[in-house]
C-alpha positions in Angstrom: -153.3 12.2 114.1 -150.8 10.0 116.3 -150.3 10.6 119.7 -147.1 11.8 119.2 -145.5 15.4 118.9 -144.4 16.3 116.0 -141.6 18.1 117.3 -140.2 16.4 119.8 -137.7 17.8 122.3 -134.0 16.6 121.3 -132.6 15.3 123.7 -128.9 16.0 125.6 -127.1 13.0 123.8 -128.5 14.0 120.4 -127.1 17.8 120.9 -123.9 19.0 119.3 -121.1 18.8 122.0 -118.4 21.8 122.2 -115.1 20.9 123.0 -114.3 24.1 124.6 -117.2 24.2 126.9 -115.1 22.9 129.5 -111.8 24.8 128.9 -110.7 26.1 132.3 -112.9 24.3 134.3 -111.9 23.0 137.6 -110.3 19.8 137.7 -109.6 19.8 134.0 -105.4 18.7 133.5 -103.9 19.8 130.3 -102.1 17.5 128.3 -99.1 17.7 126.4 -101.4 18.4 123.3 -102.8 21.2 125.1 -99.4 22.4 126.3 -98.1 22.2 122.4 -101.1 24.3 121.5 -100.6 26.7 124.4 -96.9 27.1 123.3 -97.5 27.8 119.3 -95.9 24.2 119.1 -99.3 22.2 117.9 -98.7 18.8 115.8 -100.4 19.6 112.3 -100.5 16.5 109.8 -97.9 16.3 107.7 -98.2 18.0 104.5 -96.7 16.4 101.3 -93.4 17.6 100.4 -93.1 19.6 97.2 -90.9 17.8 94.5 -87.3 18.6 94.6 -85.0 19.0 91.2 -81.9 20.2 90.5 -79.1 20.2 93.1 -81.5 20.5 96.1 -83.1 17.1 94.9 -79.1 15.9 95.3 -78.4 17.7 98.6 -81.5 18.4 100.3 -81.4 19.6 103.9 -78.3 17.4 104.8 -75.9 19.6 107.1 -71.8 19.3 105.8 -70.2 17.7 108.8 -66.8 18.8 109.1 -64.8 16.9 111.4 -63.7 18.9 114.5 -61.6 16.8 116.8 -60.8 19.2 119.6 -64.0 19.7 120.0 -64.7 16.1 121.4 -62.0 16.3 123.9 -63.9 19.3 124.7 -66.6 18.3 125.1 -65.6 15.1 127.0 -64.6 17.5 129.6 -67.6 19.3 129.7 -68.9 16.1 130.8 -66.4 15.8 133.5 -66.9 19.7 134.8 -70.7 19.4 134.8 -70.8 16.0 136.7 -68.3 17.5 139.7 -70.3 21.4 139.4 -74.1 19.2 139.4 -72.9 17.0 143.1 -71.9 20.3 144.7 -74.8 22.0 143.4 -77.4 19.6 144.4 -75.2 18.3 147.3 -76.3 14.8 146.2 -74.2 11.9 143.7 -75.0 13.1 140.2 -73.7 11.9 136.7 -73.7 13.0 133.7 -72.9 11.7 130.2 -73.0 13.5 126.8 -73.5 12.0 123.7 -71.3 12.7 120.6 -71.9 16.2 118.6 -74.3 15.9 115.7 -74.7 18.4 112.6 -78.0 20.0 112.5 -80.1 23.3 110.9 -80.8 26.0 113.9 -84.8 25.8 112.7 -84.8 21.9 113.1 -83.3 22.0 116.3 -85.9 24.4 117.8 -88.7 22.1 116.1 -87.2 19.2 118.5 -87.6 20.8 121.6 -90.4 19.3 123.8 -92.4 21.7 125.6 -92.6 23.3 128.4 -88.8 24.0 128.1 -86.7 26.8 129.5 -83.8 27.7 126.6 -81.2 29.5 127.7 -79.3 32.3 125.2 -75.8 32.1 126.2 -73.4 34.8 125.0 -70.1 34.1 123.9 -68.0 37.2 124.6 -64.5 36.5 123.1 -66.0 34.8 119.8 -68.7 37.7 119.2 -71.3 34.9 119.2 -74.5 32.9 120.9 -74.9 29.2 121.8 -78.3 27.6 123.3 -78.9 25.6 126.0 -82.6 24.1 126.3 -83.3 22.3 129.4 -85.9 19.9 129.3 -89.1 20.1 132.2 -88.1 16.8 133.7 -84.8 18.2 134.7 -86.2 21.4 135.5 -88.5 19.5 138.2 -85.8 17.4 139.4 -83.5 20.3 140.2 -86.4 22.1 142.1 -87.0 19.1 144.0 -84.1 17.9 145.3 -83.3 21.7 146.2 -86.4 21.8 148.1 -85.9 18.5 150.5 -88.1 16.3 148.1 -86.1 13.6 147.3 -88.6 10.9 148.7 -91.7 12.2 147.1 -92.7 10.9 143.8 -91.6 14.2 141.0 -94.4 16.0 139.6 -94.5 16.8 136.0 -94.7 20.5 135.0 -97.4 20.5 132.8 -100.1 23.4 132.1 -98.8 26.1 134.1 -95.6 28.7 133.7 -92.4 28.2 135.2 -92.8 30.2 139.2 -90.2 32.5 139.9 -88.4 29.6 142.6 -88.2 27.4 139.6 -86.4 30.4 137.2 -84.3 31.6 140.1 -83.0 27.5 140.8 -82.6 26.8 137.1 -81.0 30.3 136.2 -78.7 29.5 139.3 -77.7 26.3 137.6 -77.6 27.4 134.0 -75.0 30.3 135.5 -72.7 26.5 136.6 -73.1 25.3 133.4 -71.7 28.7 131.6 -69.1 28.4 133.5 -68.4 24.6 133.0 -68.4 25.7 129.6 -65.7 28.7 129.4 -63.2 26.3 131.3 -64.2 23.1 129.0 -62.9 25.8 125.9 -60.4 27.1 128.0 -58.1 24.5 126.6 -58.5 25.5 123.1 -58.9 29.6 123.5 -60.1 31.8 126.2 -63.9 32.2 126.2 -66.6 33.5 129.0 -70.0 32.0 128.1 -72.4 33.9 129.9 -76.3 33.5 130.4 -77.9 36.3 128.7 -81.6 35.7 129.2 -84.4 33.0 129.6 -87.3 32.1 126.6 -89.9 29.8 126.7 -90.6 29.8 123.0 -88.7 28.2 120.5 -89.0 31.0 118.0 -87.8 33.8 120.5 -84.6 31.9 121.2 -83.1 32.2 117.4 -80.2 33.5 117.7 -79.0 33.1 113.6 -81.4 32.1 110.8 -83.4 28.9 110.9 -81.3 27.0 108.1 -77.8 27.9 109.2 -75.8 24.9 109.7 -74.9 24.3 113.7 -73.3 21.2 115.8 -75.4 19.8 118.7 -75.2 17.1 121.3 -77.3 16.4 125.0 -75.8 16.1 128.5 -77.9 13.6 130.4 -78.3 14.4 134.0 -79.1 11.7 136.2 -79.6 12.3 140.3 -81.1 9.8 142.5 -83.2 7.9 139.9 -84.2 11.2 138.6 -82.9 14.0 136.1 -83.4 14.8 131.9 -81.0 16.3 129.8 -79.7 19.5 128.5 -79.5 20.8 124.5 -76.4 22.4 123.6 -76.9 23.9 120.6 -73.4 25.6 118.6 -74.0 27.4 115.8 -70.4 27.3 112.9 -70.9 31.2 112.7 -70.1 31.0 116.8 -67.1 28.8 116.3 -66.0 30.0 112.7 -63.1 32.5 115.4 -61.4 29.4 116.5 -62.4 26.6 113.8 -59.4 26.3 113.3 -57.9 25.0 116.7 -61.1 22.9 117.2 -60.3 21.0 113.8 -56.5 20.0 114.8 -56.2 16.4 115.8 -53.9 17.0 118.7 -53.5 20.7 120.8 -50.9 22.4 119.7 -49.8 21.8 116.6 -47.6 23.8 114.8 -49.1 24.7 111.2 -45.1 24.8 110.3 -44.7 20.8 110.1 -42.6 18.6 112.4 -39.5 19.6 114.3 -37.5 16.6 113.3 -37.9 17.2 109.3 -37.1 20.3 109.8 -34.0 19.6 111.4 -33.1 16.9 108.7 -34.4 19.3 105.9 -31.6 21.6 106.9 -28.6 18.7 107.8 -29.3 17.9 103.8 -29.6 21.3 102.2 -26.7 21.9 102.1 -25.2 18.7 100.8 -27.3 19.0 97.6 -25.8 19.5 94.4 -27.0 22.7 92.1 -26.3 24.2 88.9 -24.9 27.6 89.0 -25.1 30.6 86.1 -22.2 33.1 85.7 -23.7 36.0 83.8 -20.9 38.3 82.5 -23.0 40.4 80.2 -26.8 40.9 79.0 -26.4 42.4 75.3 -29.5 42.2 73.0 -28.0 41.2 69.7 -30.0 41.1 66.3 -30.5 37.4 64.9 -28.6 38.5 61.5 -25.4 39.4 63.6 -26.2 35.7 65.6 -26.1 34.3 62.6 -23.3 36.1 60.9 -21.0 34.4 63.4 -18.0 32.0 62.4 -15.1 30.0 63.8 -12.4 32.7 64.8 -15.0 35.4 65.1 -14.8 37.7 68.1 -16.8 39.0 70.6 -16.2 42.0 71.9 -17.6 42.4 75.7 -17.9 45.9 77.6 -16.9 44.2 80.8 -13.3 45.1 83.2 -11.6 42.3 84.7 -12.2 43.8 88.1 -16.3 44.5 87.2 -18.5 41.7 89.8 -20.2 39.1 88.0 -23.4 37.6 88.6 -23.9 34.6 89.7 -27.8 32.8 89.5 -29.0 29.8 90.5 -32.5 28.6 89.0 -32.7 32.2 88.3 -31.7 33.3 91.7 -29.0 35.6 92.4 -26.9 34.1 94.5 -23.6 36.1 94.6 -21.9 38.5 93.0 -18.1 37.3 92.4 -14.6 39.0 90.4 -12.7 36.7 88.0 -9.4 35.2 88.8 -6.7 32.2 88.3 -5.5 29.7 90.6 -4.1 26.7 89.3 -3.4 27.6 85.7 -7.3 27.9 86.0 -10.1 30.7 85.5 -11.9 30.7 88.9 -14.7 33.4 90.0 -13.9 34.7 93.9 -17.2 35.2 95.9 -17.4 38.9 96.9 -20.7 40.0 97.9 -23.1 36.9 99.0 -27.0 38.0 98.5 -28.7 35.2 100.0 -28.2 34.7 104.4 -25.2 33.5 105.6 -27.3 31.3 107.8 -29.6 30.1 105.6 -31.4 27.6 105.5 -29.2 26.4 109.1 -26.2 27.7 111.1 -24.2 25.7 108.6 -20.7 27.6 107.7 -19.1 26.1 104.2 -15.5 24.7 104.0 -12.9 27.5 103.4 -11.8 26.0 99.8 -16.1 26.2 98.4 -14.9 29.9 98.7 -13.4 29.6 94.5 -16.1 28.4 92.1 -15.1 27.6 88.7 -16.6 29.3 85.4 -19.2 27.1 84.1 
């Protein structure tokens, strides 16, 4: 036998180490891994996509951008509200730029959103709809802050620990600016009061349509003092689908009738225009035989007085009904009852001697 022991005691290196031992220690900082994990929002590995045929192979996940021009000058003045609401808010120079609306899905954009994040649900009571708007913890921090008096201290990153009730009363405070940045932005376009219905934390509480409903997004950067993040607006189409419409016109106001001046022209050269007129004396349904029968010198008998209207088309149209008479050694038809508007298609009155129209 050797001098050793058989067993020997393992030592503290060789023993299995649990990772969780130390979970909520002292002194232990969470990570944004940790905070992802908290927040149901953990990075998984990718798994490999499933083959795609048919027409989702073609279209995929892509998002039909429809163009929506009025909504850029919108939101370009968004831009302008938020930047004068944010320096009287935070009694400090603040700017902020927003970046040009992009098509997303609803579930895609809630994938995107960095945690810890405060989304706001924001109602939209004239359009019977919701919009988001998901403020980032940087900006969260910086607005505390600078509240506070602590614009010389370096900012501390919210990480690990829920939002305190200061925090939620200053952001909800500024969310409650924004909403109303927002209803005078649209203001332009049609009347609308966004207003702040409730705070969520989760990404998956805050869906306000399903995850693959098509929606328009863009992000106001904040900047104040070397500091600031950004906000996600988030716009569903079912939101906007009251007043899609207005948004899509290239200039505000247009008149769906067309322009004024061809209108007026349209109307100078109506009447100008030569037509073909019809005067129908009689309908009689005759048998082809009879038709046929017919030969030079053979009469037609018709069950019409001289004094009986006749009917005058155009195209089909009735246009007038008119009595037969002479002037000039010639057969003329006298207007005597017009159907269609004196002052159609302008206030245009017709010469005196247009009154006689002759027997085509």
């Amino acid at each position: 036998m050797s001098g050793t022991d058989e067993n020997p005691v393992p030592s503290p290196a060789s023993e299995d180490i649990d990772p969780m031992a130390d979970w909520g220690a002292a002194g232990v900082a969470m990570g944004q891994g940790d905070i992802d994990d908290l927040f149901g929002g953990a990075e998984t590995a990718a798994e490999p996509e499933a083959p795609r045929s048919g027409l989702e192979a073609l279209v995929g996940g892509a998002v039909r951008y429809e163009k929506l021009p009025m909504l850029d000058i919108v939101v370009d003045r968004l831009a302008r509200l938020m930047t004068s609401s944010s320096r009287k808010f935070t009694a400090d120079n603040a700017d902020v730029v927003i970046d040009r609306t992009r098509p997303v899905r609803v579930g895609a954009f809630l994938d995107t959103i960095t945690l810890p994040a405060l989304i706001g649900v924001i109602r939209i009571e004239e359009w019977d709809g919701y919009c988001l708007a998901a403020l980032d913890s940087r900006l969260i921090g910086s607005i505390v802050d600078i509240l506070l008096g602590g614009r010389r201290n370096a900012l501390q990153p919210i990480e690990g620990r829920p939002y305190t009730p200061i925090e939620r009363t200053f952001v909800e405070k500024f969310v409650s600016i924004v909403t109303q940045d927002l209803s005078k932005a649209f203001e332009a376009v049609s009347p609308a009061t966004f207003t702040l219905e409730r705070f969520e934390i989760t990404p998956g509480y805050a869906l306000i349509t399903k995850p693959t409903a098509a929606a328009l997004t863009f992000r106001a950067e904040i900047a104040m003092e070397g500091r600031g993040g950004f906000i996600d607006f988030l716009l569903p189409y079912s939101s906007i689908e009251p007043v899609r419409d207005l948004l899509s016109q290239e200039v505000l106001g247009r008149k769906s009738g067309g322009d004024t001046i061809w209108r007026s022209h349209l109307a100078e050269e109506l009447p100008r225009a030569g037509i073909d007129l019809t005067a129908v004396i009689e309908n009689r349904t005759l048998s082809f035989a009879e038709v046929a029968g017919w030969k030079p010198g053979s009469t037609l008998v018709l069950d019409r007085r001289q004094d009986d209207p006749i009917e005058v088309f155009c195209q089909g149209l009735m246009v007038c009904r008119a009595a037969i008479a002479a002037k000039d050694e010639r057969i003329v038809l006298r207007v005597e009852d017009c159907v269609i508007e004196k002052g159609w298609p302008g206030d245009v009155t017709p010469p005196a001697s247009e009154g006689l129209k002759e027997n085509p």
